[in-house]
C-alpha positions as CSV (number, residue, x, y, z in Angstrom):
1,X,-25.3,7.1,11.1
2,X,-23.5,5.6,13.9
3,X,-24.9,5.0,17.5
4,X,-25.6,8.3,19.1
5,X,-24.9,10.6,16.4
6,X,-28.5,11.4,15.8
7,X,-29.0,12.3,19.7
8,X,-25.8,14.3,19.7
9,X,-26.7,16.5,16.5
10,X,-30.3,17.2,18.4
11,X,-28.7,18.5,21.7
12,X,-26.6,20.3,19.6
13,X,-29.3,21.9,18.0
14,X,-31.1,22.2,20.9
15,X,-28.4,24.5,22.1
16,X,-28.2,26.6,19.4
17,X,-32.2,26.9,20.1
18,X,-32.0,28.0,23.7
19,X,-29.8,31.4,22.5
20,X,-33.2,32.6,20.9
21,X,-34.4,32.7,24.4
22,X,-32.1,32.8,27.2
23,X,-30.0,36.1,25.9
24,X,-33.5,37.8,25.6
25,X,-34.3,36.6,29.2
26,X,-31.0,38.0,30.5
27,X,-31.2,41.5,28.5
28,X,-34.6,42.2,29.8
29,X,-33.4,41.1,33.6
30,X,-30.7,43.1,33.0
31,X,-32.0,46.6,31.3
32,X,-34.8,46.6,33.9
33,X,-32.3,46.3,36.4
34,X,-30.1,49.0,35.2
35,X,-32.9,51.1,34.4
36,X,-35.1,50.6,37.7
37,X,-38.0,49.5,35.6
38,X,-40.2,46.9,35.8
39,X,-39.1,43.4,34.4
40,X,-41.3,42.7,31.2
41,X,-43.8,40.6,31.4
42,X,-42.4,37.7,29.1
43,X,-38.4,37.9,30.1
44,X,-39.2,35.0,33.3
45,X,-41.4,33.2,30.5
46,X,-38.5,33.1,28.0
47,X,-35.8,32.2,30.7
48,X,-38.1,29.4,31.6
49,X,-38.1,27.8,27.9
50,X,-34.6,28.5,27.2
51,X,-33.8,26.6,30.6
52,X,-36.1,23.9,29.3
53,X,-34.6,23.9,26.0
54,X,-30.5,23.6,27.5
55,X,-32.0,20.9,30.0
56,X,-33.8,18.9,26.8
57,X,-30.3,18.9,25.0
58,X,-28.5,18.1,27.8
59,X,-30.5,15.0,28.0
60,X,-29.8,14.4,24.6
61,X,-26.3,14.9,24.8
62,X,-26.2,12.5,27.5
63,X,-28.3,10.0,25.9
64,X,-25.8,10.1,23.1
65,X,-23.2,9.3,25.6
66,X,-25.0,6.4,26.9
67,X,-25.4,5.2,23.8
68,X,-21.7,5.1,23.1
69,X,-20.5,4.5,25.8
70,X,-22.7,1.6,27.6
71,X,-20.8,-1.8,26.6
72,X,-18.6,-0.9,29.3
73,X,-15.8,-1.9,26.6
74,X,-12.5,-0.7,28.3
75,X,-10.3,1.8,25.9
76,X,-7.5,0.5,24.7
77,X,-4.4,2.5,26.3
78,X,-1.5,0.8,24.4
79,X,-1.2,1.6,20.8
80,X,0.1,-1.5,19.7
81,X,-3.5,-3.6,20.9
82,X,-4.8,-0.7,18.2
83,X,-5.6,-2.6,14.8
84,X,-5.3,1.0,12.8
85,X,-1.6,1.0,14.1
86,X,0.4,1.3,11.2
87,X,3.0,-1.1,11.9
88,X,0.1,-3.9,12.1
89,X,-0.9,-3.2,8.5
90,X,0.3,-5.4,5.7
91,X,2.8,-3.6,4.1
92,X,4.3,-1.6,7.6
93,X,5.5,-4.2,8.7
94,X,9.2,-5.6,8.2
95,X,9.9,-7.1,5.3
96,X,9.3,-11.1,5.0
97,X,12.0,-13.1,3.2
98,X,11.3,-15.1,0.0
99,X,10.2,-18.2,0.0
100,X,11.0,-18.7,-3.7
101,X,14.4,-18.3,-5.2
102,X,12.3,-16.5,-8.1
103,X,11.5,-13.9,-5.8
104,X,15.0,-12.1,-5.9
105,X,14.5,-11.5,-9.5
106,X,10.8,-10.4,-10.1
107,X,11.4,-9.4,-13.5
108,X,12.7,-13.2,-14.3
109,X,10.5,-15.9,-15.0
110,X,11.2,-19.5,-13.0
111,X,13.0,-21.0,-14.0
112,X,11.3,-25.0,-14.8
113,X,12.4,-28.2,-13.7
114,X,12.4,-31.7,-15.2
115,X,9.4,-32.2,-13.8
116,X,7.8,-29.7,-14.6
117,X,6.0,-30.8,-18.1
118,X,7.3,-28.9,-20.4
């Protein structure tokens, strides 16, 4: 996996986590409000570990970052310094001229020369 991939996927997941507390926490502050009943005993415990939980994958997210991001490499704003431009593949480019006369004619074998042994 690349750098920081594994720390981003566990704040992620982390996230997901914290909605099997925090929406709990919040109905309960919010039906005993509405209602004028007493809070449940559990809804300031569940807020407390879904706050934990969001604050463990932010951490994670940001770890991730770091991890990325901490060469201090500057981004390359012009496309052309990007190697994946397409006009700086082979083959994009424009097209070189022959050096051999035998290229004009692919088809044709070249022609040989006195010298050439044959």
């Amino acid at each position: 996996m690349k750098l920081g991939t594994k720390q981003y996927l566990a704040g992620l997941v982390l996230l997901f986590v914290s909605t099997l507390f925090v929406p709990q926490a919040v109905s309960d502050f919010a039906r005993a409000a509405s209602t004028g009943t007493a809070v449940p005993s559990e809804a300031p415990l569940l807020l407390a570990i879904g706050l934990l939980i969001i604050l463990a994958a932010a951490s994670c997210i940001g770890w991730g970052y770091w991890l990325t991001h901490r060469t201090g490499a500057p981004r390359r704003a012009n496309p052309e310094d990007d190697p994946d431009e397409p006009m700086l593949r082979p083959g994009y480019g424009p097209p070189t001229p022959p050096q051999d006369p035998w290229h004009d004619h692919p088809l044709r074998k070249p022609e040989r020369g006195p010298d050439s042994g044959t």
